[in-house]
N, C-alpha and C positions, 0 to 999 in steps of 0.2 A: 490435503485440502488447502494448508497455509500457501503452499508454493502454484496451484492453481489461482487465488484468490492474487497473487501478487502479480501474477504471470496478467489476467484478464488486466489489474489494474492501470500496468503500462499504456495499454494501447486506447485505454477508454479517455486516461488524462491527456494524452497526446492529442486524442480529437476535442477534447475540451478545448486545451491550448488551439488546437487551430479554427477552430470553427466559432467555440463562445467566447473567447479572448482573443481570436484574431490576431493570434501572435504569429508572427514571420520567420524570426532568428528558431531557424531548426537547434541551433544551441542551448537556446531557450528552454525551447519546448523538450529537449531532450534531459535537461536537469529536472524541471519539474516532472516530466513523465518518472525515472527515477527514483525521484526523492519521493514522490509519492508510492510508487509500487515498495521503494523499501520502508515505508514509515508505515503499511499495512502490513508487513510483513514482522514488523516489532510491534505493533498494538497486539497481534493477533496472538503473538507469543507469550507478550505482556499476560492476554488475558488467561492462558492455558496455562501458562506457570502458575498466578494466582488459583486457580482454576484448581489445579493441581494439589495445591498451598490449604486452601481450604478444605478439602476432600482429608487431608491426611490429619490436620487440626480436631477434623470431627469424628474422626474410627477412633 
């Protein structure tokens, strides 16, 4: 599910950048597409490790 959710998020920032920020430099748009798909991709983890973390706190 994490690497689907990262996968989708690529291509959805990428239209962000080109269509509601009207960004041009494909360079551009190719970092933040990126940095976004992988900064979902450590939240996501972030929250399953805690996730995780707390589960074994309380048995």
């Amino acid at each position: 599910m994490q690497e689907i959710l990262t996968a989708v998020t690529y291509p959805i920032a990428w239209l962000i950048c080109s269509y509601l920020f009207n960004i041009e430099s494909g360079l551009a748009k190719l970092l933040i597409s990126l940095t976004a798909a992988v900064l979902v991709y450590v939240l996501i983890g972030m929250m399953r490790s805690q996730r995780a973390g707390d589960e074994e706190g309380n048995s």
